[in-house]
C-alpha positions as a LaTeX table, in Angstrom:
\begin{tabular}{lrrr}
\hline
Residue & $x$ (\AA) & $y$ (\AA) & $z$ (\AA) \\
\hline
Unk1 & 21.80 & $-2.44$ & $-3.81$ \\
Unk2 & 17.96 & $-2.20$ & $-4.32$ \\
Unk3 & 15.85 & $-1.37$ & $-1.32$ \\
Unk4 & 13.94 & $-4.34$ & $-1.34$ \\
Unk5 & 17.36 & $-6.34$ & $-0.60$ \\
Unk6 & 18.31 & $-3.83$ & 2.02 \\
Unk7 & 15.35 & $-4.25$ & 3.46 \\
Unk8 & 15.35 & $-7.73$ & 3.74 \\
Unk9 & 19.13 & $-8.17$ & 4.58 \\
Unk10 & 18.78 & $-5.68$ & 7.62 \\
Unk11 & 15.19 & $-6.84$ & 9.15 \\
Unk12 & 15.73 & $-8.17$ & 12.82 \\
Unk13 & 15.11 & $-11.77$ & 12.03 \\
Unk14 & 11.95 & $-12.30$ & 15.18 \\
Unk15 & 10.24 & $-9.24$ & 13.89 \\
Unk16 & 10.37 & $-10.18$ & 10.15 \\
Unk17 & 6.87 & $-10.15$ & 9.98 \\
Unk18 & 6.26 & $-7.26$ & 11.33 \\
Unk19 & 7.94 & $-5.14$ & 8.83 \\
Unk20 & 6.58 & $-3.04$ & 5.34 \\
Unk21 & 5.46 & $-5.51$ & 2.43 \\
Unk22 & 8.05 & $-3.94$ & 0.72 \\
Unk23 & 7.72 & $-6.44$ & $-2.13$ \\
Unk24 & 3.96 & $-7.10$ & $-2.11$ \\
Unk25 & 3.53 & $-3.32$ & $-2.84$ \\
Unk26 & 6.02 & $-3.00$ & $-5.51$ \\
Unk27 & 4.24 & $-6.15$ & $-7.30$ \\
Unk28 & 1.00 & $-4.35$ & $-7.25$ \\
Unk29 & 3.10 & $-0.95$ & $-8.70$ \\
Unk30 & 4.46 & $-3.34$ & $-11.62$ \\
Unk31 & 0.68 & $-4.71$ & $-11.76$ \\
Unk32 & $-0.60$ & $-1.36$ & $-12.39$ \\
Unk33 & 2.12 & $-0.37$ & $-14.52$ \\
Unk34 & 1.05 & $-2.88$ & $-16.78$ \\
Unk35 & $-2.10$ & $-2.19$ & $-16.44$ \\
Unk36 & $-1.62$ & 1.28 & $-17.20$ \\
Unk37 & 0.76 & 0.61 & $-20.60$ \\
Unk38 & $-1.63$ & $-1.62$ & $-22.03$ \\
Unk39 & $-4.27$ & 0.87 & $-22.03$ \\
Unk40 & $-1.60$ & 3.05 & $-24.24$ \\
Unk41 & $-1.14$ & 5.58 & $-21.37$ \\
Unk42 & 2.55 & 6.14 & $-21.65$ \\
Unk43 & 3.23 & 8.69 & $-19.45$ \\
Unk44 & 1.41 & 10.17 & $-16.37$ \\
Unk45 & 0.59 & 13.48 & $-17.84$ \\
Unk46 & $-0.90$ & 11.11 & $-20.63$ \\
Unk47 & $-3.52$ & 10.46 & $-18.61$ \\
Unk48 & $-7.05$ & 12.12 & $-18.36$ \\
Unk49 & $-8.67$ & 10.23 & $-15.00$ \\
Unk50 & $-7.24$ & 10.33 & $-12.07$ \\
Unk51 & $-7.92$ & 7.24 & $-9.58$ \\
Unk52 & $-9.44$ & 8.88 & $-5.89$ \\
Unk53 & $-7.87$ & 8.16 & $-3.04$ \\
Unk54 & $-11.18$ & 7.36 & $-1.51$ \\
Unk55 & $-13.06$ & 5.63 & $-4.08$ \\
Unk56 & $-13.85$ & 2.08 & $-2.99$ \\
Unk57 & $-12.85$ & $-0.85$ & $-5.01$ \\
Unk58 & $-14.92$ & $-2.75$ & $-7.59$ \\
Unk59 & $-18.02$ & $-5.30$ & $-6.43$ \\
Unk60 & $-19.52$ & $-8.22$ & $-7.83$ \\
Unk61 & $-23.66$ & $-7.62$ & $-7.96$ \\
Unk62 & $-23.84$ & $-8.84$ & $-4.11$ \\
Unk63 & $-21.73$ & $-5.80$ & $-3.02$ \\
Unk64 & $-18.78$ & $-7.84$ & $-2.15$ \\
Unk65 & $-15.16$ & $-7.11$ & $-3.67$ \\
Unk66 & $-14.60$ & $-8.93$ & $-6.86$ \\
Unk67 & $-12.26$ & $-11.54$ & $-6.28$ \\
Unk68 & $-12.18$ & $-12.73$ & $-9.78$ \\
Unk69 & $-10.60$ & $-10.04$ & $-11.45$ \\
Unk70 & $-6.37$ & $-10.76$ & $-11.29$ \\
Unk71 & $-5.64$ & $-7.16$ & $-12.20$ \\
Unk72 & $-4.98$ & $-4.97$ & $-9.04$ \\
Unk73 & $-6.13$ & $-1.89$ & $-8.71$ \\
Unk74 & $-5.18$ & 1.82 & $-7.40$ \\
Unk75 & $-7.40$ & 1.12 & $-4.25$ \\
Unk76 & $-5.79$ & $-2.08$ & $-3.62$ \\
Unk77 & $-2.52$ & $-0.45$ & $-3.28$ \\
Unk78 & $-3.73$ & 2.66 & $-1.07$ \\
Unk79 & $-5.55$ & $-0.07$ & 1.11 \\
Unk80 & $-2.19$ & $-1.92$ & 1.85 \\
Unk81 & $-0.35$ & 1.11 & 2.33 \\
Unk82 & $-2.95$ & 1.67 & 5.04 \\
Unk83 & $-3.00$ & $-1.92$ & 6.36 \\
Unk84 & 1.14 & $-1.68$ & 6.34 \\
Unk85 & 1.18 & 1.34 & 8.67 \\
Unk86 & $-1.28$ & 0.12 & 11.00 \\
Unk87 & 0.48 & $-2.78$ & 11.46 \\
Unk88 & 3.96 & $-1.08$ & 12.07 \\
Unk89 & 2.10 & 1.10 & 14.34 \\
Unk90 & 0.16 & $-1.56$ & 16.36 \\
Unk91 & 3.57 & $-3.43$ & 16.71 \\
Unk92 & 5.53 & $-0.11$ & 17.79 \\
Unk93 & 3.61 & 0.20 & 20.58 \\
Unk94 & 3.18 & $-3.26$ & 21.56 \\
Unk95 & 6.74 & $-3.18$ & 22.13 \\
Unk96 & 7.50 & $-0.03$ & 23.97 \\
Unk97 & 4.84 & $-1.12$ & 26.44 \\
Unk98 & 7.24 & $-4.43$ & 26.39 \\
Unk99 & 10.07 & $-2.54$ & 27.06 \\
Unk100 & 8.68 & 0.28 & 29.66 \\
Unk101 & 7.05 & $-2.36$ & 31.77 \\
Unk102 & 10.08 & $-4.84$ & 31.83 \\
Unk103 & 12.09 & $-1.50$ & 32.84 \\
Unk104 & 9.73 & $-0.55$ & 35.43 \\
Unk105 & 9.66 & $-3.75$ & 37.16 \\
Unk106 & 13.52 & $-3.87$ & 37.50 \\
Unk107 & 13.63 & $-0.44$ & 38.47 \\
Unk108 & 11.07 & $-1.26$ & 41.39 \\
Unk109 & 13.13 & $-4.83$ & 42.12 \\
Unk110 & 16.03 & $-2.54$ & 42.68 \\
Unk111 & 14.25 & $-0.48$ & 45.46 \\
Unk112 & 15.07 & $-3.67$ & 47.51 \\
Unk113 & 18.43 & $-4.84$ & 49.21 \\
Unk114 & 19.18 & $-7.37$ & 46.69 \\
Unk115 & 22.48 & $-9.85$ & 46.31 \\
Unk116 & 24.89 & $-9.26$ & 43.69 \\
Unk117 & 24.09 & $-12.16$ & 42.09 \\
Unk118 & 19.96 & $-10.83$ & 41.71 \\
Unk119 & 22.21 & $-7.72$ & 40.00 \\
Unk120 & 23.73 & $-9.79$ & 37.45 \\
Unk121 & 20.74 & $-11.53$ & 36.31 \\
Unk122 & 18.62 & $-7.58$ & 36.35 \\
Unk123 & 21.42 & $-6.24$ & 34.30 \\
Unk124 & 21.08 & $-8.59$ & 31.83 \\
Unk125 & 17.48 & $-7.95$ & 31.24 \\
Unk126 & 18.56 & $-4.33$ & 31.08 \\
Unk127 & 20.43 & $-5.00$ & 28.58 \\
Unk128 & 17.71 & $-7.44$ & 25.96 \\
Unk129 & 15.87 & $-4.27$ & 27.08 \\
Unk130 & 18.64 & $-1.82$ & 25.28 \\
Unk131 & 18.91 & $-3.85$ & 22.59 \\
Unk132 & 15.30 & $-4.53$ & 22.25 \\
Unk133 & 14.65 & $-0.48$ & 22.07 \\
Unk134 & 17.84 & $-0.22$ & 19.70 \\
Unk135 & 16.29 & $-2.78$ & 17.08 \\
Unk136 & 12.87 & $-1.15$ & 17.16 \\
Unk137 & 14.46 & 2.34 & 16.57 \\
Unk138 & 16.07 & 0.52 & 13.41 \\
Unk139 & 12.56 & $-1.02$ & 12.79 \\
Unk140 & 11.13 & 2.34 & 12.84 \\
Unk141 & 13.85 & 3.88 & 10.44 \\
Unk142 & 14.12 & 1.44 & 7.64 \\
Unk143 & 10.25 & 1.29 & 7.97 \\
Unk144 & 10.01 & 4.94 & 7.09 \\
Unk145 & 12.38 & 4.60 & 4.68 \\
Unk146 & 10.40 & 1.90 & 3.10 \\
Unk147 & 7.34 & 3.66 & 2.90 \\
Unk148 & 9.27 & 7.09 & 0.92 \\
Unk149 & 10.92 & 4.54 & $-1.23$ \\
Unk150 & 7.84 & 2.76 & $-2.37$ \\
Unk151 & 5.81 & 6.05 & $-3.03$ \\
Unk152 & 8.45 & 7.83 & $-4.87$ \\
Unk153 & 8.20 & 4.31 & $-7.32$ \\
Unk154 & 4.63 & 4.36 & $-7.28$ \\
Unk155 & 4.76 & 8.13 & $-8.60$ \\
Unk156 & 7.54 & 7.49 & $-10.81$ \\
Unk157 & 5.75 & 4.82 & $-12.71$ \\
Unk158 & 1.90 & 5.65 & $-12.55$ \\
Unk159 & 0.01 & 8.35 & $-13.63$ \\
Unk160 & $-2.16$ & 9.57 & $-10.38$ \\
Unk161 & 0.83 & 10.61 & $-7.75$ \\
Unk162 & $-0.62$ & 10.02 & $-4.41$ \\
Unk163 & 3.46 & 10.54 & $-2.86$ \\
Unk164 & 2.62 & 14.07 & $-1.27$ \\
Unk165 & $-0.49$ & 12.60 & 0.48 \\
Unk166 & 0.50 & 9.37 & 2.04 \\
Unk167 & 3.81 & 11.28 & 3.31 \\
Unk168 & 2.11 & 13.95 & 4.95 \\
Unk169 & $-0.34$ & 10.47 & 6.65 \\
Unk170 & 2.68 & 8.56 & 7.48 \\
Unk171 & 4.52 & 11.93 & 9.67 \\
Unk172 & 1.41 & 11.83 & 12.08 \\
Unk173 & 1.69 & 7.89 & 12.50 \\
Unk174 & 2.43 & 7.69 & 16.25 \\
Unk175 & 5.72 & 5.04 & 15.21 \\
Unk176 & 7.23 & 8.58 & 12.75 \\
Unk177 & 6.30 & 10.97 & 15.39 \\
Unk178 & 6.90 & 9.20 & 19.13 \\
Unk179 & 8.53 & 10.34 & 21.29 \\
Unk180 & 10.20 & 7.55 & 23.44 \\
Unk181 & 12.40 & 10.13 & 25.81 \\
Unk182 & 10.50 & 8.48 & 28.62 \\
Unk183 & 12.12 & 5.17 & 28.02 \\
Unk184 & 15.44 & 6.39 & 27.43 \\
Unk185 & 15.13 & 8.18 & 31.24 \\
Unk186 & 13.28 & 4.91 & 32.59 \\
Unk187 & 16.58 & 3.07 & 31.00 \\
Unk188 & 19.30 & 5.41 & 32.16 \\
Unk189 & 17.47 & 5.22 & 36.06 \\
Unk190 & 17.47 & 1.78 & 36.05 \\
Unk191 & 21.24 & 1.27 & 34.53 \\
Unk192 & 22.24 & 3.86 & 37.36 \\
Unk193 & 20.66 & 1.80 & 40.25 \\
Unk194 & 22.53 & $-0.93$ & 38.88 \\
\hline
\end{tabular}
């Protein structure tokens, strides 16, 4: 099964959105590959110029990105890569802050003498809590994934690898690197009081 497929068939359906562009990125790889062949560069060693990694895209006379041209470009693809992990980012720790502060107001409801039935209803949001933190550790994975899979095309099929870079960028995102230990303690406290 191709990636792209996995990807899709595993996504947790109300975060779907939030995920890599898996797709949009491998349409601007076949773009470029193109590209690429139909300036009779056959292979990536075949090529003289690299594309920088920090050279800004083309402009129009006014200084505004050319719109007009349908042909994407190496920046274009670096600048989504970017986008894409700010995004998974942003939404990584939009939801642990969901998550910690739904756990720390049960564990604080729980301080009190409460009836069973309160109980029943807290454990249950313990629980969308578990499964909440569960999904987003799978978000997080096939994310990551994502991003190696995409690269290692990209380098496979153009001539200016940029793999090694963006690799060594995406392990000091804060959604590779986290540590969530704190939840999983918040979590266990709280499932204990109950």
């Amino acid at each position: 099964m191709k990636f792209g497929q996995y990807l899709h068939d595993n996504k947790y359906p109300e975060w779907a959105d939030q995920y890599l562009d898996y797709d949009a990125l491998k349409k601007i790889i076949k773009s470029l590959e193109q590209a690429t062949y139909n300036a009779g560069v056959k292979s990536p060693s075949d090529r003289a110029e690299k594309v920088s990694l920090t050279k800004s895209q083309p402009t129009n006379a006014k200084g505004v990105p050319d719109k007009a041209t349908t042909v994407k470009t190496q920046e274009q693809f670096y600048a989504m890569l970017e986008s894409e992990m700010r995004k998974i980012d942003d939404f990584t720790k939009k939801m642990v802050v969901h998550i910690t502060s739904t756990l720390s107001k049960i564990e604080k409801e729980l301080q009190k003498n409460l009836k069973d039935k309160r109980k029943e209803h807290l454990q249950a949001e313990v629980d969308v809590a578990a499964k909440q933190f569960l999904h987003l550790e799978k978000f997080v994975n096939l994310n990551f994934t994502g991003f190696h899979k995409i690269l290692k095309k990209h380098d496979k099929r153009l001539p200016n690898p940029c793999k090694s870079f963006y690799i060594s960028r995406l392990h000091e995102q804060g959604w590779v690197k986290g540590d969530h230990s704190a939840v999983i303690v918040l979590m266990s406290a709280v499932y204990s009081a109950l």
